[in-house]
N, C-alpha and C positions, 0 to 999 in steps of 0.2 A: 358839355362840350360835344361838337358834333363829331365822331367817330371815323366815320364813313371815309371821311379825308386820307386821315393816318393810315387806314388799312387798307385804304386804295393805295397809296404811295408805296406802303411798304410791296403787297404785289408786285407793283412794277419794279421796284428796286429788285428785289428778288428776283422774276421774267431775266430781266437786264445783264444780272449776275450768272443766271444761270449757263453750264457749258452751250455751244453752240451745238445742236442736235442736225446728224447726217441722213438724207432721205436717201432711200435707196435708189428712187429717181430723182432729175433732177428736170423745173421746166425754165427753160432759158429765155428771157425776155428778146423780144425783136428777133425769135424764129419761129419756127415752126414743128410744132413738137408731136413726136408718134410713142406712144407707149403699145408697142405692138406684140403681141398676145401668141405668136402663130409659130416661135421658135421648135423646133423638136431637139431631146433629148435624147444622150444615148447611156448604156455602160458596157463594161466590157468583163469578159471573163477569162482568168491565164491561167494553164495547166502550172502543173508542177514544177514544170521543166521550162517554164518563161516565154511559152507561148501565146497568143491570142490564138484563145481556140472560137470564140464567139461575142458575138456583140447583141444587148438587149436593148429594144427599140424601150425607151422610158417615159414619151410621152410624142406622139406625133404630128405634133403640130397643125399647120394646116397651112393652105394657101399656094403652096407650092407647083411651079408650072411645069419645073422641071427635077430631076435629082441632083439633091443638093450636095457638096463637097464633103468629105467625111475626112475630119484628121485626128489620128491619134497621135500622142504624146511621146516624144523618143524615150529609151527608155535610158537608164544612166550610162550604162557599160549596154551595146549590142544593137540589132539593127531593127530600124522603126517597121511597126507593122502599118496597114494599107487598108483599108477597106472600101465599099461604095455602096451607094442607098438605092432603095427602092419604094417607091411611091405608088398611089392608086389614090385617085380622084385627090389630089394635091395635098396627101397625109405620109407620113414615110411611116412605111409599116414594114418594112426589112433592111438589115444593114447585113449584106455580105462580104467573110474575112478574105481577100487579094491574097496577103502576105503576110502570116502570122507574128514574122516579127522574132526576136530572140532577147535574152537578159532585163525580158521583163519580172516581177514578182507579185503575188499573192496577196502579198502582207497590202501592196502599194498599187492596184491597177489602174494602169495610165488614166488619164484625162482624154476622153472623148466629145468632139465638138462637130457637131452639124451644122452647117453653115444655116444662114437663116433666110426666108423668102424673100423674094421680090417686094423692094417696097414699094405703091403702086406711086405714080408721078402727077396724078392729080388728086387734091394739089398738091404744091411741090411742097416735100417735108424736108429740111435741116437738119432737125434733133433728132434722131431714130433713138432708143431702147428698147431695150427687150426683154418682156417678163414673162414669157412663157417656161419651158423648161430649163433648168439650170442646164449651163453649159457641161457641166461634170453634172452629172447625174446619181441614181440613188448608191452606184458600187465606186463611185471614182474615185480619184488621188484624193479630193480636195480631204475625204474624209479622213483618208491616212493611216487611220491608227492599226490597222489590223485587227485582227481578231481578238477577243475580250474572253477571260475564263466568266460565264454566267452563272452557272449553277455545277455543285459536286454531287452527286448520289453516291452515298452509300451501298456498296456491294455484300460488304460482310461486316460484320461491327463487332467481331471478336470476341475477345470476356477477360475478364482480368484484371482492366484499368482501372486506378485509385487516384490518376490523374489523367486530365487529356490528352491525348498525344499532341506531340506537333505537326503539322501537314507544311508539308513543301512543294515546290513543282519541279518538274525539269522536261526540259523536252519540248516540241511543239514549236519550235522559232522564236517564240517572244520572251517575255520578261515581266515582271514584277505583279504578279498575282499573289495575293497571300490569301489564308483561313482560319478557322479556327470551330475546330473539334466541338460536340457535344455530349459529354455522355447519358448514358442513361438514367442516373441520379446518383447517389451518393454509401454505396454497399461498402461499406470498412471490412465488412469479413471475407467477402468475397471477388470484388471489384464489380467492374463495369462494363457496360459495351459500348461504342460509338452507334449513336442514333442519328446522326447529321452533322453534317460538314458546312460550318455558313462562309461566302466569299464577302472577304472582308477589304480588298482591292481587284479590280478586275484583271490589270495587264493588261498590255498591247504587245501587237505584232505576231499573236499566233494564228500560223497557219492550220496546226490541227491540234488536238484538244492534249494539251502533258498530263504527262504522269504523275498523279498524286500519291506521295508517300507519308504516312501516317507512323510516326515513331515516340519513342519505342513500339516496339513490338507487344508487349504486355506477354500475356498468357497464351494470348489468340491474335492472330495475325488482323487488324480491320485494316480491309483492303476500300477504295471509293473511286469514281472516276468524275473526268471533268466535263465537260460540256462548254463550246467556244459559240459566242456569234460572230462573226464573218465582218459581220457591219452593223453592228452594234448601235450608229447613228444614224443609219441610211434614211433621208429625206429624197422627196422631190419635189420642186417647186412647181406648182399648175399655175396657170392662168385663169 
């Protein structure tokens, strides 16, 4: 029996079944389509106290004749900040802050959008897209999550323990980072130290690094600190 048949069919049965898969772009028949490269990217950066204190050029595009529109994101509660670009040979290589803005936060920095160049009109295009820099860029909203506990160092490891302590956190904005103790090995007559602290969930949402508490206490106090990235997932998309 010839083979070939059956396992072709099955294939396309398969193909057929399979979900419908989404392209990031899309080309639209009966237009005229631009997959145009030349977008610039921004992010931004906010004090303590909820202001845009700065914006970082993330990828500058290119093409541009003139400077391009700058808008950042309101923020929930307080008032939107402002800024405006700067260009040299049609690349925006400075965004300056107007109006820093108020009840912005750390954890969450607004969404930063550079408007995009000129598309040129011959010929004439339809379908414009854009894949140069993400419109939110490597520090923006879209990523969200805040700050991530990474790694704990060990400051002092004590002596005493015959079991590991438990490590908590508190402090620093966010939530739900957990750990767990290591000690030094296994001494019944005299206990143990802590040797290392492994992060066994990161958390989100912290603005600065909490305070880990290792308890009981034992003999000796082992004291360790945290260590946060900021942006944990930051991308940026090139062209």
């Amino acid at each position: 029996m010839n083979l070939r048949f059956p396992t072709f069919m099955a294939i396309l049965a398969a193909l057929l079944c399979a979900p419908a898969a989404h392209a990031q772009f899309e080309l639209k028949g009966g237009a005229a389509n631009l997959l145009d490269k030349r977008k610039a990217g921004a992010s931004p950066t906010v004090s303590v106290v909820g202001m845009i204190t700065s914006i970082t050029v993330r990828g500058g595009g290119s093409g541009y004749l003139s400077a391009p529109a700058v808008t950042i994101a309101a923020p929930t509660s307080g008032t939107t900040a402002t800024a405006t670009a700067t260009i040299t040979a049609g690349v925006v290589t400075a965004i300056t802050v107007t109006n820093v803005g108020s009840g912005y936060t750390v954890a969450n920095p607004p969404a930063v959008t550079i408007a995009a160049p000129k598309v040129p009109s011959t010929p004439p295009v339809t379908n414009v897209q854009f894949a140069g820099q993400a419109t939110t860029a490597a520090s923006s909203a879209a990523l969200g999550s805040g700050g991530e506990v990474t790694s704990i160092k060990v400051t002092n490891g004590g002596f005493g323990y015959f079991a590991a302590p438990s490590v908590t956190f508190s402090g620093g904005g966010g939530s739900g980072a957990a750990a767990t103790a290591v000690l030094s090995g296994n001494n019944v007559l005299y206990g143990n130290k802590v040797v290392g602290v492994i992060v066994t969930a990161r958390g989100s949402g912290y603005t600065s690094a909490p305070t880990v508490t290792l308890s009981p206490t034992a003999m000796g106090w082992a004291t360790a600190v945290a260590s946060i990235d900021k942006y944990p997932s930051a991308f940026a998309l090139t062209g």
